[in-house]
GUMAR-859376 format. One record per residue: residue number from 0; residue in three letters; chain; x, y, z of N, C-alpha, C in turn. Coordinates in steps of 0.1 Angstrom, whole numbers. Layout:
! residues N
[NUM, ALA, A, [X, Y, Z], [X, Y, Z], [X, Y, Z]]
...
END
This chain:
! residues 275
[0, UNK, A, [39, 2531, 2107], [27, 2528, 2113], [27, 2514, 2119]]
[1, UNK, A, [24, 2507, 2134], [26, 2498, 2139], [13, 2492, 2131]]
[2, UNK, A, [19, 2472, 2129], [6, 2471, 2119], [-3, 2461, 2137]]
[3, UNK, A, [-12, 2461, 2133], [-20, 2451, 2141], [-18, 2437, 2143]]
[4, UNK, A, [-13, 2433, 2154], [-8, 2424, 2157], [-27, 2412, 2148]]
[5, UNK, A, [-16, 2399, 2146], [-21, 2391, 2140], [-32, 2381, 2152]]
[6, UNK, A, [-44, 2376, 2150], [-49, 2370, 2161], [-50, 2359, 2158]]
[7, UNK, A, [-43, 2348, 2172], [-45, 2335, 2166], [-50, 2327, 2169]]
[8, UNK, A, [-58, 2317, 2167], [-70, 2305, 2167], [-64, 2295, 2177]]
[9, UNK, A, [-53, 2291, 2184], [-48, 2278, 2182], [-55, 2270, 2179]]
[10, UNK, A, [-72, 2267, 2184], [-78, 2256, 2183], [-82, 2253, 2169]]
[11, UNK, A, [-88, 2263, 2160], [-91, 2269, 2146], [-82, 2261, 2136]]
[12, UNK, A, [-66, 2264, 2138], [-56, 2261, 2131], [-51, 2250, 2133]]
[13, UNK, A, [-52, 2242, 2146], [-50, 2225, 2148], [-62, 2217, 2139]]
[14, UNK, A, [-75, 2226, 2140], [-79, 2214, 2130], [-81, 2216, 2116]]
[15, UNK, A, [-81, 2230, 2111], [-73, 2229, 2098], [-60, 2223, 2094]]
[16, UNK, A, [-48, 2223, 2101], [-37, 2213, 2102], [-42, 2198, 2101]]
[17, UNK, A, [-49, 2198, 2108], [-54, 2174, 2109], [-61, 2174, 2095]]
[18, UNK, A, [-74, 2183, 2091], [-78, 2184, 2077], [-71, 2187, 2065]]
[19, UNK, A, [-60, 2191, 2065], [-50, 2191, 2055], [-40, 2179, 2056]]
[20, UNK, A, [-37, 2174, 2066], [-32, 2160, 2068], [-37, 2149, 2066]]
[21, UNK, A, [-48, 2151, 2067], [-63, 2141, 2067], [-63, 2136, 2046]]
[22, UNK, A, [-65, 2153, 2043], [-64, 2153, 2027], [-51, 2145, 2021]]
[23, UNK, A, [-42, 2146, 2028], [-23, 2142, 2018], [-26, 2131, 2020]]
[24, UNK, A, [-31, 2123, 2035], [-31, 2108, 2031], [-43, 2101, 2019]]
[25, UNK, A, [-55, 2107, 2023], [-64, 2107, 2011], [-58, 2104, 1998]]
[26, UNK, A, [-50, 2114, 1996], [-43, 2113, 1981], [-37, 2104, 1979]]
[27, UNK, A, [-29, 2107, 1988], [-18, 2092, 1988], [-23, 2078, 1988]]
[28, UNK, A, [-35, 2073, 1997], [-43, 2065, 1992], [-48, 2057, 1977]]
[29, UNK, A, [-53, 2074, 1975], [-59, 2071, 1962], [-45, 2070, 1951]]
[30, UNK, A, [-34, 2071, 1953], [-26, 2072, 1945], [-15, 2062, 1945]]
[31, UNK, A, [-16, 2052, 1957], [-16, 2038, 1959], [-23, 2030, 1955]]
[32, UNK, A, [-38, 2034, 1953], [-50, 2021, 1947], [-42, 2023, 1929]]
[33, UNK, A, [-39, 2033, 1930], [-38, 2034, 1911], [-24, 2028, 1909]]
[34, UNK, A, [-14, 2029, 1917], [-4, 2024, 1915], [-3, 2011, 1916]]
[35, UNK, A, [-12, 2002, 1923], [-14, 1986, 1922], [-24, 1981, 1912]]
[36, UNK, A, [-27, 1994, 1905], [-40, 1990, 1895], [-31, 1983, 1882]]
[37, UNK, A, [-17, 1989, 1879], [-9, 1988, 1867], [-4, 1977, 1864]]
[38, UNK, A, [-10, 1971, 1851], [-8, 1954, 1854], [9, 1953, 1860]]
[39, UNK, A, [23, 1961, 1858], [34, 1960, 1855], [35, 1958, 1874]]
[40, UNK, A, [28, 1963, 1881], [32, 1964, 1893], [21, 1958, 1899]]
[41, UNK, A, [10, 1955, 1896], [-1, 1940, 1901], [6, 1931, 1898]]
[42, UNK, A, [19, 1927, 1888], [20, 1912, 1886], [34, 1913, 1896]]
[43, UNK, A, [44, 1917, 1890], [56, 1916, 1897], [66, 1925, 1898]]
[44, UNK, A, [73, 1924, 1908], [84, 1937, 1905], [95, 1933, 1908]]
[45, UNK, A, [96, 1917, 1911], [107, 1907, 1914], [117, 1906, 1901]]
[46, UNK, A, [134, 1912, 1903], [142, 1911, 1889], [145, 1896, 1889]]
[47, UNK, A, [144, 1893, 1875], [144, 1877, 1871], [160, 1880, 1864]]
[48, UNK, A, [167, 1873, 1860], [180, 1872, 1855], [174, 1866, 1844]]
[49, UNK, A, [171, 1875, 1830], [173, 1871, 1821], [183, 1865, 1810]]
[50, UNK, A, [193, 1864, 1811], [206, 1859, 1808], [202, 1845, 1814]]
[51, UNK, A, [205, 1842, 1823], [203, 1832, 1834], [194, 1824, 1828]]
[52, UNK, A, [182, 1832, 1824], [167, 1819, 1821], [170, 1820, 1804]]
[53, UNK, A, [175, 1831, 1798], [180, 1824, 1782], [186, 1810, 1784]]
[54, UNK, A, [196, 1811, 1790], [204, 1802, 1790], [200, 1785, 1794]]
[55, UNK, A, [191, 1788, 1799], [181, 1777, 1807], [174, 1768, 1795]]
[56, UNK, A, [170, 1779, 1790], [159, 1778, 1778], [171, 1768, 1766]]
[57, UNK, A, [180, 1774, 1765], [191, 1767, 1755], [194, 1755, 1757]]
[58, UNK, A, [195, 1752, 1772], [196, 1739, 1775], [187, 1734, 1775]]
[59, UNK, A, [177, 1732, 1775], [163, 1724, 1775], [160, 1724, 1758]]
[60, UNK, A, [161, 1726, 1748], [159, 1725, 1736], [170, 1720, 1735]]
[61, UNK, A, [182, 1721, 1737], [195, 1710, 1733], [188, 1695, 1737]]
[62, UNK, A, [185, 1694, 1749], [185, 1683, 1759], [171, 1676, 1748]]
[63, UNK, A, [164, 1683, 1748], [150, 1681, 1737], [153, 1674, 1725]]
[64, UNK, A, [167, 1685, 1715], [168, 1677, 1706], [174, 1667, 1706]]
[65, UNK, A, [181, 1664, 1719], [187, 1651, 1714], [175, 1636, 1717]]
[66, UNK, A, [168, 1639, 1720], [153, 1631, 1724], [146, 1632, 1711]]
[67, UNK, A, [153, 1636, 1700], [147, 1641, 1687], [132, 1646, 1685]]
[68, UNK, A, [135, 1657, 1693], [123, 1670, 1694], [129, 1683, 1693]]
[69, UNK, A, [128, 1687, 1680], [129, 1704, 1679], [116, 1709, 1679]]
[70, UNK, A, [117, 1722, 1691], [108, 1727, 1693], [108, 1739, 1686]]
[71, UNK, A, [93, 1745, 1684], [92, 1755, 1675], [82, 1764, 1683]]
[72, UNK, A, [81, 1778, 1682], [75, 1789, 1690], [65, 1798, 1680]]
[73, UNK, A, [50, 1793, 1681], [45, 1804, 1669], [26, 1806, 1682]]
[74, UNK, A, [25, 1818, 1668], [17, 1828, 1679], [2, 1823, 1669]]
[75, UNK, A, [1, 1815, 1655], [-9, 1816, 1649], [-14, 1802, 1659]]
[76, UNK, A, [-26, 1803, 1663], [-34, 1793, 1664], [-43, 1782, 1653]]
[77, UNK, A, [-42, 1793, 1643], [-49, 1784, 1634], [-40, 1773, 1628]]
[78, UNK, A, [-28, 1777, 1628], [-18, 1767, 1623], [-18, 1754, 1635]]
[79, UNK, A, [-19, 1756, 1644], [-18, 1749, 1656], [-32, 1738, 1655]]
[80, UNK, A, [-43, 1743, 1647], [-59, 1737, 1648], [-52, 1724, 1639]]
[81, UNK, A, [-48, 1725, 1626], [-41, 1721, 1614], [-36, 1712, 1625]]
[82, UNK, A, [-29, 1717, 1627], [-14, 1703, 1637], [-21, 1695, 1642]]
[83, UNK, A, [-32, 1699, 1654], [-33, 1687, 1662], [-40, 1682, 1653]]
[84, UNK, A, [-54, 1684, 1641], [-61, 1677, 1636], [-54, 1665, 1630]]
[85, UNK, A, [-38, 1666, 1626], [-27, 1654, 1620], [-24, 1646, 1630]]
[86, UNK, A, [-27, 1647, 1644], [-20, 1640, 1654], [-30, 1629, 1655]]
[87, UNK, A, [-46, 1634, 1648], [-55, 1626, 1650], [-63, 1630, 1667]]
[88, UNK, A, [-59, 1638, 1672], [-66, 1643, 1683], [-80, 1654, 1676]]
[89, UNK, A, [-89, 1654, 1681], [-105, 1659, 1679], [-99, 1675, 1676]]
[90, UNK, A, [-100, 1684, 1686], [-93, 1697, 1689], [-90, 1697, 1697]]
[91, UNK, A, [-86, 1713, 1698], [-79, 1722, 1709], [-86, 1717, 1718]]
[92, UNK, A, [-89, 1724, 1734], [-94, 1726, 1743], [-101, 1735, 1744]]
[93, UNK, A, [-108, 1739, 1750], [-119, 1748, 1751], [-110, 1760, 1754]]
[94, UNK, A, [-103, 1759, 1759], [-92, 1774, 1765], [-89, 1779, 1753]]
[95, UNK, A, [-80, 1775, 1742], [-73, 1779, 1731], [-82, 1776, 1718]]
[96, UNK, A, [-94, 1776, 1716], [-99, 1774, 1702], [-103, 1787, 1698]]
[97, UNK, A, [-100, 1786, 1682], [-107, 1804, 1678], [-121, 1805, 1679]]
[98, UNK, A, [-133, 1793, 1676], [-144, 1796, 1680], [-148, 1804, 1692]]
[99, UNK, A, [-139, 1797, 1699], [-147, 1805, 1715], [-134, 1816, 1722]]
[100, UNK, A, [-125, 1821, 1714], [-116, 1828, 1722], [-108, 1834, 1707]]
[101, UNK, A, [-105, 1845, 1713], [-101, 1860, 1701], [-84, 1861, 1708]]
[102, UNK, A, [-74, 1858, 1707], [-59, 1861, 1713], [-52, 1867, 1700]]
[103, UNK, A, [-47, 1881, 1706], [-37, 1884, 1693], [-24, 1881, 1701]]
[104, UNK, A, [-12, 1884, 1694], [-2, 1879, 1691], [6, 1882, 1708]]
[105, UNK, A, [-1, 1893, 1714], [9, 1896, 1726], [-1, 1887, 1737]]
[106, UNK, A, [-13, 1881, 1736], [-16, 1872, 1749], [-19, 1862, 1748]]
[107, UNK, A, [-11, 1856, 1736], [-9, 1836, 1733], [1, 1836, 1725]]
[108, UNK, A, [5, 1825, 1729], [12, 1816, 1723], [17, 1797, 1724]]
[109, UNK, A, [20, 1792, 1715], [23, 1780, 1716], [33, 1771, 1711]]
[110, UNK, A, [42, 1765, 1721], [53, 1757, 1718], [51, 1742, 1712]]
[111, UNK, A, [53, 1741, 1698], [52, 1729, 1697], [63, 1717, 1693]]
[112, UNK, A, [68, 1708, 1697], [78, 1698, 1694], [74, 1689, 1686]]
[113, UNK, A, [82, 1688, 1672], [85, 1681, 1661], [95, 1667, 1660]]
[114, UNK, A, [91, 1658, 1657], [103, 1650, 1656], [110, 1652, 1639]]
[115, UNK, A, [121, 1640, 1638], [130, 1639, 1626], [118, 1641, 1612]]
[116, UNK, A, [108, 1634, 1614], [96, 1634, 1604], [93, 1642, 1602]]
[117, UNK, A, [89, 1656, 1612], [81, 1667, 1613], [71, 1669, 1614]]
[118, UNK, A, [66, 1655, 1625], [54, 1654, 1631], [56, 1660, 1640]]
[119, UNK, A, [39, 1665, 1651], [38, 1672, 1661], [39, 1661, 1674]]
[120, UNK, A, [48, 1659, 1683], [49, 1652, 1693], [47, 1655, 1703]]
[121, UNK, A, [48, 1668, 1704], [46, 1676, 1719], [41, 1686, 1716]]
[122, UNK, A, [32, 1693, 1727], [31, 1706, 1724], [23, 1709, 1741]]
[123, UNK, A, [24, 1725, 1740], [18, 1733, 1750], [17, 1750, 1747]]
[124, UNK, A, [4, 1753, 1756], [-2, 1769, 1749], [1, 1774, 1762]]
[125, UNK, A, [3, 1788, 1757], [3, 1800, 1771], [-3, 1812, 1770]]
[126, UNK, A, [-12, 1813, 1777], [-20, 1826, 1773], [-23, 1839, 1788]]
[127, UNK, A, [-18, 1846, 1787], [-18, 1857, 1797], [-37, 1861, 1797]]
[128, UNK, A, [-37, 1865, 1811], [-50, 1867, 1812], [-50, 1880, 1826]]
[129, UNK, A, [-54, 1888, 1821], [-53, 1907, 1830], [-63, 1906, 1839]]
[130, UNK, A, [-63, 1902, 1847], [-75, 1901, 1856], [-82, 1917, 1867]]
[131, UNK, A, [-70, 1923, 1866], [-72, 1938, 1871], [-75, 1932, 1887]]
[132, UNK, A, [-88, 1937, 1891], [-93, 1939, 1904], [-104, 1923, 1907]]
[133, UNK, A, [-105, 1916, 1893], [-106, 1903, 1897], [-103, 1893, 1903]]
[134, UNK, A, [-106, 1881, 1910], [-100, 1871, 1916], [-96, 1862, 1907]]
[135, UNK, A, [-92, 1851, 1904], [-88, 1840, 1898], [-106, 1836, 1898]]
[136, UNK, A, [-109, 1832, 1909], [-121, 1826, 1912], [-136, 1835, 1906]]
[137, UNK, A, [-132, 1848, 1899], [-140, 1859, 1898], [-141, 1853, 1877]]
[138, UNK, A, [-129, 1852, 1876], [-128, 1849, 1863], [-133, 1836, 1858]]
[139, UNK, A, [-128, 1826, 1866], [-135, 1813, 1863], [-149, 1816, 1860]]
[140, UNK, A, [-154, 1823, 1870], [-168, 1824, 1869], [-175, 1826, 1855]]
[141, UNK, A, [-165, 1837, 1854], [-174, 1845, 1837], [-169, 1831, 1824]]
[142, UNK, A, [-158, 1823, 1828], [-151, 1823, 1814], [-162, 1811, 1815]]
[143, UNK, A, [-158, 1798, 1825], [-165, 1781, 1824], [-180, 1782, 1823]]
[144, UNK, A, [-185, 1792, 1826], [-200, 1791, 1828], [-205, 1793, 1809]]
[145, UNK, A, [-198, 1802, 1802], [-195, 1805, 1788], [-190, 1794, 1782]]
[146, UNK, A, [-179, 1785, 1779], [-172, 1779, 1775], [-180, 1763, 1780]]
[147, UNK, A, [-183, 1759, 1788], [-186, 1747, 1789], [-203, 1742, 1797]]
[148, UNK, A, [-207, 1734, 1789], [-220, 1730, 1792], [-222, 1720, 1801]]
[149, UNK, A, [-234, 1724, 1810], [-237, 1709, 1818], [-242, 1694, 1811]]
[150, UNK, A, [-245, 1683, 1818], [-248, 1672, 1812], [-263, 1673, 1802]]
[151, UNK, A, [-279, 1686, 1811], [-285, 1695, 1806], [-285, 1701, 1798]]
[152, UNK, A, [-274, 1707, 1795], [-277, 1714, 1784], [-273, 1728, 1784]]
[153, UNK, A, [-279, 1731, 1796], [-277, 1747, 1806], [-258, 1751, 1806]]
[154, UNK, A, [-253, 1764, 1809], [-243, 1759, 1809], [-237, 1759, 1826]]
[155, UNK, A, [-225, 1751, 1822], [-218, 1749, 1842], [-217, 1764, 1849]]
[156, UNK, A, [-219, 1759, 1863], [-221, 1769, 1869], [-212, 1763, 1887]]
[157, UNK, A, [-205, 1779, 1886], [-194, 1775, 1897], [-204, 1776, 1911]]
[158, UNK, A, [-200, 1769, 1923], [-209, 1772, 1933], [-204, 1787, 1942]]
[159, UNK, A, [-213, 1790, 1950], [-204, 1807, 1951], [-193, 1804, 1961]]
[160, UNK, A, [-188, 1794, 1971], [-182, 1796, 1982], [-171, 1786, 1967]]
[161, UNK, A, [-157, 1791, 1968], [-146, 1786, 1965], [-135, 1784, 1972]]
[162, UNK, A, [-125, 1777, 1969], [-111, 1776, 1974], [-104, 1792, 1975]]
[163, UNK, A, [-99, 1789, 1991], [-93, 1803, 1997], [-83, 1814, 1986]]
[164, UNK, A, [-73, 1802, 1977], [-62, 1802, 1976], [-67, 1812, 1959]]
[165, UNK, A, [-81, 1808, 1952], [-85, 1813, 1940], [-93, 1824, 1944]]
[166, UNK, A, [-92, 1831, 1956], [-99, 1848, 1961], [-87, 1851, 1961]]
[167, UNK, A, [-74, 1851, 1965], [-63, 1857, 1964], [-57, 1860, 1951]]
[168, UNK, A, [-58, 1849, 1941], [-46, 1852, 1929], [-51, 1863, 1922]]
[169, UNK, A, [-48, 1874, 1923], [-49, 1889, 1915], [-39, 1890, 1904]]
[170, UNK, A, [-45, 1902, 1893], [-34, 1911, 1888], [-31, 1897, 1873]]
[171, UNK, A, [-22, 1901, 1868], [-18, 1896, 1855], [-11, 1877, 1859]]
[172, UNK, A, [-20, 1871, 1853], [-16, 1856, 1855], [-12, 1849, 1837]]
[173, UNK, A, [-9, 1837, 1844], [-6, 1828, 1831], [-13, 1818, 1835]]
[174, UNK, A, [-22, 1811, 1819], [-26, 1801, 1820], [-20, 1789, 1809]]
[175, UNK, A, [-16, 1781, 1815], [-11, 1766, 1809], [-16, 1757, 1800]]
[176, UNK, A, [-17, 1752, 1788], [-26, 1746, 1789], [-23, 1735, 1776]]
[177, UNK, A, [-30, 1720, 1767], [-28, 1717, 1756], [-16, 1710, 1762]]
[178, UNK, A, [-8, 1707, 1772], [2, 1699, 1772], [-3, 1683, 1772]]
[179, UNK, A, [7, 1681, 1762], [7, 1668, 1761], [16, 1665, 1754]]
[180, UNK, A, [24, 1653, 1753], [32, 1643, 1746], [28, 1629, 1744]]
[181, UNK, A, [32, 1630, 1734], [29, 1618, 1725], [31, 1605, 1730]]
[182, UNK, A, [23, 1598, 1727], [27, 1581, 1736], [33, 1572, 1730]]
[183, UNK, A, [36, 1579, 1713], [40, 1568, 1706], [57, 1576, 1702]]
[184, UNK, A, [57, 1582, 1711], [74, 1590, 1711], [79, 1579, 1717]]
[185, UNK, A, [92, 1578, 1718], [103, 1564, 1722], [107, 1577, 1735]]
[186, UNK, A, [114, 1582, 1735], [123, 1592, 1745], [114, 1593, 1757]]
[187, UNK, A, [119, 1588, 1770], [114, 1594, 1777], [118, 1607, 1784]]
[188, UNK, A, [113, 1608, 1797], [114, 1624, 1800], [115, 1635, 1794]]
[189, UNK, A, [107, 1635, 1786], [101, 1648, 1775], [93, 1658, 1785]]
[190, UNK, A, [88, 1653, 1786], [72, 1662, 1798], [87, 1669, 1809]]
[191, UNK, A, [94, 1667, 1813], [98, 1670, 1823], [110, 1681, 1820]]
[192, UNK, A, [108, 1684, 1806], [120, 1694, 1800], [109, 1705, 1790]]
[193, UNK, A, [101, 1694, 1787], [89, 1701, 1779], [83, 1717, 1788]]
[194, UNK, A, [77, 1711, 1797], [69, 1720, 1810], [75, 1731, 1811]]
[195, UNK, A, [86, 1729, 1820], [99, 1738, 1820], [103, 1751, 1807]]
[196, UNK, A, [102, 1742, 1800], [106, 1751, 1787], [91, 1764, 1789]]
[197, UNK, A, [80, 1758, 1782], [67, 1770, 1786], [69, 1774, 1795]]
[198, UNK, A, [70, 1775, 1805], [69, 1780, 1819], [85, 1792, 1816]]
[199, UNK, A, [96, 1791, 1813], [104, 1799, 1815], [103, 1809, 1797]]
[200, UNK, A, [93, 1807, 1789], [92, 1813, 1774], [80, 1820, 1781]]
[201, UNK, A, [72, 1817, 1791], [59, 1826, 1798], [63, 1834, 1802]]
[202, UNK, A, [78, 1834, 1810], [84, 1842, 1820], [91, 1853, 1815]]
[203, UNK, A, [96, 1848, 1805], [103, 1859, 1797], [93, 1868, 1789]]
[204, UNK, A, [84, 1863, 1780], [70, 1869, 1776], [65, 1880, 1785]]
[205, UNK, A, [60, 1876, 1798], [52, 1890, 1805], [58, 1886, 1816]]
[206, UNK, A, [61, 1900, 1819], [75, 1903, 1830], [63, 1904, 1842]]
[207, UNK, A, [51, 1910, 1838], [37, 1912, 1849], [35, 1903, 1857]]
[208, UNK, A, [33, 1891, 1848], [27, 1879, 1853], [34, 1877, 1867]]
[209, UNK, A, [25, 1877, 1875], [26, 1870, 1891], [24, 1860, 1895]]
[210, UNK, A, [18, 1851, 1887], [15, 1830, 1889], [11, 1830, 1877]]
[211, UNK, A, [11, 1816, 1878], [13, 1808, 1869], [4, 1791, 1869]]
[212, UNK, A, [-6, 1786, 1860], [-13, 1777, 1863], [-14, 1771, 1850]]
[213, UNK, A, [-20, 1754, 1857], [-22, 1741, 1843], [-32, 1736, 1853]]
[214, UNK, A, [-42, 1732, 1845], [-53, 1715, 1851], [-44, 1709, 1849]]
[215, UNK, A, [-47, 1696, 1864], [-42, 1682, 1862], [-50, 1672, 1868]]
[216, UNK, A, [-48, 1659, 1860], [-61, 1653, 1866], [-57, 1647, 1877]]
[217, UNK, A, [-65, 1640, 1890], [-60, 1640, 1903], [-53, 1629, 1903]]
[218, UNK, A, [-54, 1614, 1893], [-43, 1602, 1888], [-29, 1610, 1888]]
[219, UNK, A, [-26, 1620, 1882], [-11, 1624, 1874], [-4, 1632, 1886]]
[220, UNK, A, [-13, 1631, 1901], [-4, 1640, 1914], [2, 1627, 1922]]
[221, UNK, A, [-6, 1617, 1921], [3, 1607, 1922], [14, 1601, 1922]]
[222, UNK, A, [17, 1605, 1911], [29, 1601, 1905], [42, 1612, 1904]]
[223, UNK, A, [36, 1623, 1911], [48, 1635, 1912], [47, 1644, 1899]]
[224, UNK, A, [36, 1640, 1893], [36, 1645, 1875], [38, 1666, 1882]]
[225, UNK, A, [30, 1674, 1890], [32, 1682, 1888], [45, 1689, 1893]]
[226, UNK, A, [56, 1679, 1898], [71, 1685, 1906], [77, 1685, 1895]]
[227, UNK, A, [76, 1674, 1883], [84, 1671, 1874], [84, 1683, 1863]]
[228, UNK, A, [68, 1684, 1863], [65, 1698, 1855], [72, 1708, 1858]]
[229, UNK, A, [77, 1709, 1868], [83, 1724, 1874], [71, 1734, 1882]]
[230, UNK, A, [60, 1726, 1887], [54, 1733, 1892], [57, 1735, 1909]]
[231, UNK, A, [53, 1744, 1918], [57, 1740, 1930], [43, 1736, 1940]]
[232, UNK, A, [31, 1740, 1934], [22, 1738, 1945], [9, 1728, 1938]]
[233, UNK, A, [1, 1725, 1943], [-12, 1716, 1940], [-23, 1725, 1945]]
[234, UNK, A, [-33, 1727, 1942], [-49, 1731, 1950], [-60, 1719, 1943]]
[235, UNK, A, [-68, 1717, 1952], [-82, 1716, 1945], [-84, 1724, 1935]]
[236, UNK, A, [-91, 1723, 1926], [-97, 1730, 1918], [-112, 1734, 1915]]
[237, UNK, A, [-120, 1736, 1907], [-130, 1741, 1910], [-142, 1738, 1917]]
[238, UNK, A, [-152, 1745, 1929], [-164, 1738, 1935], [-177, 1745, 1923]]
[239, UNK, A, [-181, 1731, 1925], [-193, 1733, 1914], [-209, 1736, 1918]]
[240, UNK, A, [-214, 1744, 1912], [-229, 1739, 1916], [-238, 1733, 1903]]
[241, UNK, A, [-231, 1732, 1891], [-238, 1725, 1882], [-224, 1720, 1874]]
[242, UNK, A, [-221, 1712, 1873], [-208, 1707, 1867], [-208, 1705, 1853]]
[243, UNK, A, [-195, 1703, 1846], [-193, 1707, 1830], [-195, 1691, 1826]]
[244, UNK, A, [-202, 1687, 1816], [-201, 1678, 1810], [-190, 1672, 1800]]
[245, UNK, A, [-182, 1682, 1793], [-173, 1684, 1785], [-162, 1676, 1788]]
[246, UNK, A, [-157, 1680, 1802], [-143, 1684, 1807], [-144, 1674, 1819]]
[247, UNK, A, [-133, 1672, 1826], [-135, 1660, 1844], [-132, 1675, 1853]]
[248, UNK, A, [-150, 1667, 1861], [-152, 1680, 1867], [-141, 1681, 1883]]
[249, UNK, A, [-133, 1671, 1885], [-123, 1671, 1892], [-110, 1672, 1888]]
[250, UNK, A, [-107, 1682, 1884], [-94, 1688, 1877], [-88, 1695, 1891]]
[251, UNK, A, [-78, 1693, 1894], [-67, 1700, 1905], [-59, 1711, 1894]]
[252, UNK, A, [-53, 1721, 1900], [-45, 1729, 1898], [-26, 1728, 1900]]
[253, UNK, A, [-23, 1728, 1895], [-4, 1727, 1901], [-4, 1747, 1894]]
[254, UNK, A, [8, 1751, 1905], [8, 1762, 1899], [23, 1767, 1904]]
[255, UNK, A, [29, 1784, 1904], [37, 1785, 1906], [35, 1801, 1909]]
[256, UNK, A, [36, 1809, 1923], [39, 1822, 1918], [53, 1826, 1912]]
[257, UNK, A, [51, 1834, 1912], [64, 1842, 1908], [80, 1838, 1913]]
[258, UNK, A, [75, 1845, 1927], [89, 1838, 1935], [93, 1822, 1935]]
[259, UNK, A, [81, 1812, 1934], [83, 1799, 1936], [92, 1798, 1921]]
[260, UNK, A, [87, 1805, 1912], [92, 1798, 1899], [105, 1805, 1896]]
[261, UNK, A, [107, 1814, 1904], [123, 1820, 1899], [130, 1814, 1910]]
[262, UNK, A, [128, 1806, 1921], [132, 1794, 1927], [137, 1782, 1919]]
[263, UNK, A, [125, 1777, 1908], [129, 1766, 1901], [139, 1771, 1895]]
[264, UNK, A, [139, 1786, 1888], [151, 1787, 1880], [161, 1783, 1886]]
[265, UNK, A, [167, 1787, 1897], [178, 1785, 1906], [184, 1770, 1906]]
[266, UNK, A, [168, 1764, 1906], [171, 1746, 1908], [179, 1739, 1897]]
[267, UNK, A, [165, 1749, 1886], [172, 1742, 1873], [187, 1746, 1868]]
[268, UNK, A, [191, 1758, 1874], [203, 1762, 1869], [216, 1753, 1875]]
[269, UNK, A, [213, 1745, 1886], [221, 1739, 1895], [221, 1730, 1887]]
[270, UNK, A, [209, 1720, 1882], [207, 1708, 1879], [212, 1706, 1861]]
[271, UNK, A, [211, 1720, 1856], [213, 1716, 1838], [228, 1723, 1836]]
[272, UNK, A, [230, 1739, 1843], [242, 1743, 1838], [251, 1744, 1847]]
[273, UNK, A, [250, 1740, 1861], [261, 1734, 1868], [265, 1721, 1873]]
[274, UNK, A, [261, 1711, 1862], [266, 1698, 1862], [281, 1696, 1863]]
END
């Protein structure tokens, strides 16, 4: 039996065709927003040579101890409250205190340098911070308005229009912080192997992380303080509409993304293990 020829639409089935085309990119869309949602691929996907930055790291505690500073790597904070209270410094920072901040073991930590005595002579904290679909400038918001008071009483409050550079930094960052050396240490260029050291124990830590940041006060850019750190860039830092009393409400930023800082690696690899 002849079957009956089939009848066809062309116009009918061109645009069921675009609406089914229409739908795959849809998906794909949505399946793009989720794939940049994942801190592992919001922060980086740039391969770092780990070998390369062990080895980095070896040199910079050699070079350390012979400035008689062994450094030490622990995740407890409270032992760290202990330390500085011996150095005779007040506390932590507002960043790293347990009063005002809860860090378990996988989003802090802190490097501290000891001399022959087994005093604390140096030290510096690192704390990863997931910002997801936040800005840098989205997070300041929630954290400094919480953490630090105006001269009032009220607490500080950022103004709404910010620097261009803190609407961009997304996704899984590092924050710097607690550096300092001692002034009654003899060795100089400590700070300048110190920095370095956190910065490449950050890197190895969270492979996510896509930048990288420290306050500095705007005296210490002067003097090159954040090239020596291993940082590569400078910004202003935060615009205020009620300023912190606590803290100097003109703190600049030095920072580093990802690629800049697997740049320094390069440098530093030239400069420590290809002497």
């Amino acid at each position: 039996m002849p079957q009956t020829p089939r009848k066809h639409f062309p116009y009918i089935e061109s645009i069921a065709f675009i609406l089914m085309q229409a739908e795959k990119v849809q998906k794909l869309a949505r399946l793009w927003q989720k794939i940049k949602s994942i801190p592992s691929f919001a922060g980086c996907v740039m391969e770092i040579d780990r070998l390369k930055v062990s080895r980095l790291l070896s040199a910079f505690f050699e070079k350390l101890r012979e400035k008689d500073i062994i450094l030490q790597v622990s995740r407890d904070f409270g032992d760290l409250e202990k330390a500085v209270r011996k150095t005779g410094k007040k506390a932590l920072t507002e960043h790293f205190r347990r009063n005002l901040n809860t860090y378990s073991p996988v989003q802090a930590f802190w490097l501290g340098g000891y001399n022959s005595k087994g005093e604390l002579v140096a030290l510096a904290a690192a704390r990863l911070d997931v910002l997801g679909s936040w800005t840098l400038a989205d997070y300041w918001r929630e954290y400094w308005q919480r953490c630090y008071p105006s001269a009032g009483g009220r607490p500080a409050r950022l103004a709404k229009a910010q620097y261009r550079y803190a609407q961009e930094v997304k996704g899984d960052i590092v924050y710097l912080g607690e550096m300092w050396v001692c002034d009654e240490h003899p060795a100089e260029g400590v700070a300048a192997l110190f920095s370095p050291a956190i910065l490449l124990l950050s890197l190895m830590e969270w492979q996510s992380a896509g930048y990288y940041y420290a306050w500095v006060r705007p005296a210490f850019l002067e003097r090159g303080f954040s090239y020596k750190c291993g940082f590569s860039e400078v910004h202003p830092g935060i615009r205020w509409k009620r300023e912190p009393s606590t803290i100097d409400p003109d703190l600049w930023l030095m920072a580093n993304t990802l690629s800049r800082l697997a740049d320094q690696v390069d440098f530093w690899t030239a400069s420590f293990l290809e002497e």
